[in-house]
C-alpha positions in Angstrom: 0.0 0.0 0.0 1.4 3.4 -0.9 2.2 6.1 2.1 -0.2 8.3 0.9 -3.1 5.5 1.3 -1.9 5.1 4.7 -1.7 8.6 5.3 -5.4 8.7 3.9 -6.5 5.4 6.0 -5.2 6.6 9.2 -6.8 10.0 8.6 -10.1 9.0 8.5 -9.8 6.6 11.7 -8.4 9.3 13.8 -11.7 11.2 12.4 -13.9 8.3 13.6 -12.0 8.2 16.7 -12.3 11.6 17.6 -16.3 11.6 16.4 -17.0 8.7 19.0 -14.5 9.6 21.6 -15.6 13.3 22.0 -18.8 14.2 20.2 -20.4 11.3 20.9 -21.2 12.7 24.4 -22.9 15.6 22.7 -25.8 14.0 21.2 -29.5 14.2 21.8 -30.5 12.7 24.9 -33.8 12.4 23.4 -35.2 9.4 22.5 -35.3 8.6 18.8 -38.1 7.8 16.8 -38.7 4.4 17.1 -38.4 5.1 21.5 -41.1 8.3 21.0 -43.2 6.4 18.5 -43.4 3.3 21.0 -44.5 5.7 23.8 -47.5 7.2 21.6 -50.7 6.4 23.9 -48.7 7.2 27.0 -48.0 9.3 29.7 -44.5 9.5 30.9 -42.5 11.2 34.1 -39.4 13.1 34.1 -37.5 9.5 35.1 -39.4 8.0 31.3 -41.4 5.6 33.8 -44.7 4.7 32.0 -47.1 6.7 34.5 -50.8 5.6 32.5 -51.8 5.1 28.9 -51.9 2.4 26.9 -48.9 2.0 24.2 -46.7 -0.6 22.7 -43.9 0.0 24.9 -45.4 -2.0 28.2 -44.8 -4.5 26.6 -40.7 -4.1 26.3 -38.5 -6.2 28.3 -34.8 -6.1 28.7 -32.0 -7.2 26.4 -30.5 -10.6 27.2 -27.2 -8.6 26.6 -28.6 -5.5 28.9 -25.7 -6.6 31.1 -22.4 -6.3 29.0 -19.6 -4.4 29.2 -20.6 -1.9 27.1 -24.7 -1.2 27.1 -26.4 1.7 27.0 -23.9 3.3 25.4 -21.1 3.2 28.2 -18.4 1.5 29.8 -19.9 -0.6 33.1 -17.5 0.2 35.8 -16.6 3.7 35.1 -18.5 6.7 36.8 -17.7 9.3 34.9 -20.2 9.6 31.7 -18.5 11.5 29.9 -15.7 9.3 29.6 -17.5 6.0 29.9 -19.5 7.6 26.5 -16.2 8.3 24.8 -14.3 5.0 25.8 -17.4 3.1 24.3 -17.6 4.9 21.3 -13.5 4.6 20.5 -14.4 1.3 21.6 -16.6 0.1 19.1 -14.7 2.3 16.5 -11.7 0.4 16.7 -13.7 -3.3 16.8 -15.2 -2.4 14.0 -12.2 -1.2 12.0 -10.5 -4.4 12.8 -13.1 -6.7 11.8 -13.3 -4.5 8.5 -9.4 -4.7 8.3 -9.6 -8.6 8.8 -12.1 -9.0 6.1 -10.5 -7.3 3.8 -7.2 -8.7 4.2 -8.5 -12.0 3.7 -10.3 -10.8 0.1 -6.7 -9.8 -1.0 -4.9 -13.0 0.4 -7.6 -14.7 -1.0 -8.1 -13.5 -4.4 -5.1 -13.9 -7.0 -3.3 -11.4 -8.2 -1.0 -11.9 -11.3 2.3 -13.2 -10.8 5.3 -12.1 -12.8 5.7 -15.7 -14.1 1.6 -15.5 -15.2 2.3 -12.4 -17.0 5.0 -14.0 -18.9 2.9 -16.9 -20.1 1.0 -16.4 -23.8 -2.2 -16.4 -23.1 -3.5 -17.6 -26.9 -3.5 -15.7 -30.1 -4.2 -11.8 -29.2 -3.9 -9.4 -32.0 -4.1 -5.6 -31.7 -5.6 -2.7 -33.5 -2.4 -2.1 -35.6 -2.4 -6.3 -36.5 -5.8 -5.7 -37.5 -5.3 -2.8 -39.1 -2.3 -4.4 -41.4 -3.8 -7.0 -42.4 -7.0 -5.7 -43.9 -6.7 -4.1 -47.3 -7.7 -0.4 -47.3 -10.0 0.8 -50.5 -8.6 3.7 -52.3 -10.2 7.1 -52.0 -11.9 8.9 -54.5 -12.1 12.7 -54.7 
């Protein structure tokens, strides 16, 4: 890979690190629109407890995977949310560049890419324009 392709690729993951390390923690803490539209038919408090109404979202449980390291957009463990926001988000930007990464180093190593000794080798009878061009009479011109 040239330098400047590395210059390029590093570039844009310090971009996506800085994006989900820092401005990450200034996004909306309002719910999206699947959370509002699931809350349509209900009253809510300041704490988003379901207070009376009738919507779709009584019927939500938890995610088996509420408990991991890294749900609800944090670290578990760390206090501060700032930072547990930003170590999550560089978090997943980095897992994610090295699956990507992985992938596509195994499409490379796994497709073939012309040897010197294939290049070498005739691959049957090519001709080119000029060939063509030679070997087919040309008509004369009238004026």
């Amino acid at each position: 890979m040239k330098n400047r392709s590395w210059a390029f690729l590093a570039g844009g993951l310090l971009v996506a690190l800085l994006l989900a390390g820092v401005v990450s923690n200034y996004a909306s803490s309002h719910p999206d629109g699947l959370d509002s539209s699931l809350l349509k038919g209900c009253t809510v408090d300041a704490d988003d407890n379901i207070v009376a109404g009738s919507c779709p979202a009584q019927q939500a449980k938890d995610h088996e995977l509420g408990d991991s390291p890294l749900a609800d957009y944090g670290v578990r463990g760390i206090e501060n949310s700032f930072v547990s926001t930003g170590l999550s988000g560089v978090l997943g930007v980095l897992v994610t560049f090295a699956i990507g990464a992985g992938g596509f180093w195994l499409l490379r190593r796994r497709g073939g890419t012309p040897t010197d000794a294939d290049a070498a080798t005739p691959t049957g009878d090519a001709t080119t324009a000029e060939d063509d061009a030679a070997a087919t009479p040309h008509a004369a011109t009238t004026s």
